[in-house]
N, C-alpha and C positions, 0 to 999 in steps of 0.2 A: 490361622484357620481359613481367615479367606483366602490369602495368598496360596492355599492348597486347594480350595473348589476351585477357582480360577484356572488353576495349573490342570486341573481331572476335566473341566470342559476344552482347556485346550487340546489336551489330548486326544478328550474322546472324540473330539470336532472333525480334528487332522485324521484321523481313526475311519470316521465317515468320507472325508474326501477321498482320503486314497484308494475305499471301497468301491464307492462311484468310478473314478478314474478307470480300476481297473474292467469295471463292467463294461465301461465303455467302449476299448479298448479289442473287445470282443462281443460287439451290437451285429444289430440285424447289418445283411449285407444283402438284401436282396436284390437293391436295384442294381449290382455288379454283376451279376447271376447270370451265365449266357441263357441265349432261347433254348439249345438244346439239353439245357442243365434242366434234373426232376424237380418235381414240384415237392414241396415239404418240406424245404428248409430255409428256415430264416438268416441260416450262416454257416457258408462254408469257404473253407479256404483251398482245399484242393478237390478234384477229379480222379478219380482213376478210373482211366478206359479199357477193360482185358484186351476188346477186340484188338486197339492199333497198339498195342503194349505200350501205354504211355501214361501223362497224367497232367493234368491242365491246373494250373494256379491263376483261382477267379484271383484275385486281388488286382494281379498284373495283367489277367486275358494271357498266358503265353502256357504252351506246350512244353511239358518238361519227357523226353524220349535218352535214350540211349544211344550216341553216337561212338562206333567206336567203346575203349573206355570208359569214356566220361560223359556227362550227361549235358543234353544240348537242351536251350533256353529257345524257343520260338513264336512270335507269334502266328503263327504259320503251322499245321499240322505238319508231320515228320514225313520228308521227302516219297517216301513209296506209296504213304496213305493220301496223300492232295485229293484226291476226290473220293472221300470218305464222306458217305454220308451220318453224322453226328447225332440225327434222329434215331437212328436205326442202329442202336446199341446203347448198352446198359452202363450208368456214370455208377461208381461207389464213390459216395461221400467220403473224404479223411478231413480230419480237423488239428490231424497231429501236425507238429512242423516236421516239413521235409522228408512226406513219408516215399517220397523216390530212396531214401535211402534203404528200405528194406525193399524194394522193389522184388526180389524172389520171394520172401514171403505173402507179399498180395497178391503175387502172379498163381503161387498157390492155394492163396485161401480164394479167392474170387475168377481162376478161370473159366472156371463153370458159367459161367456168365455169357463168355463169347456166343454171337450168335445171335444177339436181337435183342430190345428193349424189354423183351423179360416183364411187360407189364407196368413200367414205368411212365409215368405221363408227364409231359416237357410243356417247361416254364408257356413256352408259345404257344402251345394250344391249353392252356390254364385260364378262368375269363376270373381269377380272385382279382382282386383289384387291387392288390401286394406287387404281382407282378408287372403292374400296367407299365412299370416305369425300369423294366430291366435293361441291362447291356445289351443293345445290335452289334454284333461285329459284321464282317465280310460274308463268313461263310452262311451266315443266317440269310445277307443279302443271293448270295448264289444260290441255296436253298431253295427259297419262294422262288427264285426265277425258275430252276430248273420246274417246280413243282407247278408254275403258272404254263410253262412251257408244253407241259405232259398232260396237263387240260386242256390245251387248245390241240392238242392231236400231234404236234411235232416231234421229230427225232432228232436225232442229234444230241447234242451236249447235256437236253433235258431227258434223256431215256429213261432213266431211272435205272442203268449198268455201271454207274461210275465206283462199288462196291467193288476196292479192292483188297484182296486177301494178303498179300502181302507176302507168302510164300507157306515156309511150316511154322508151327507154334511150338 
């Protein structure tokens, strides 16, 4: 009889670890969160942008776009977008894996989107104190410059035209 509660707390024990584990597994992830990722989530694993047709995986920071066939890995937006402004458009959360692979269906359920942040408000102008400690990349630093650039009166690189279309959708 003991040798049987003994064996039922074992179980039940390992029963709890492995729960834990897997909670863990799928935790908050905010401080990976770029600046211009929305505010409201404690964890996401992908992006999908309608504007540049693409989709950005926080885990890694990299650009998942369509090159050609197959799908290209960058940490780099996709070549025709490079001076995309990442404020000024609308992220859909996915949390699926690998939701590039339906790619025409997000294209169709969320292109309505293109066209501007739709209302959405970015991790960087958020004062919760969740985000204090998010991901800077590059484009965050070009960003603020262009945007320090365009307060002090200057043209050039900070105009605030660098919004490109990309051709048709």
């Amino acid at each position: 009889m003991k040798s049987l509660f003994v064996f039922c707390a074992i179980l039940i024990g390992s029963a709890s670890i492995n729960k834990a584990s897997a909670q863990i597994s799928f935790g908050i992830n905010v401080n990976v969160q770029p600046s211009w990722g929305p505010t409201g989530y404690d964890h996401v694993e992908y992006y999908y942008i309608p504007d540049i047709h693409c989709y950005y995986y926080v885990p890694s920071h990299q650009f998942i776009y369509q090159r050609g066939r197959h799908w290209a890995f960058s940490n780099e937006l996709p070549p025709q977008y490079r001076g995309f402004d990442l404020y000024h458009s609308y992220k859909v959360v996915m949390n699926d894996p690998q939701p590039y692979l339906h790619y025409r269906d997000d294209e169709a359920q969320y292109g309505h989107f293109r066209g501007g942040p739709n209302g959405q408000e970015f991790i960087r102008d958020n004062h919760d104190g969740r985000y204090r400690d998010h991901w800077h990349d590059q484009h965050e630093a070009d960003e603020e410059w262009r945007h320090q650039e365009q307060g002090n009166g200057h043209r050039g690189r900070g105009n605030g035209n660098d919004h490109r279309d990309g051709g048709d959708h």
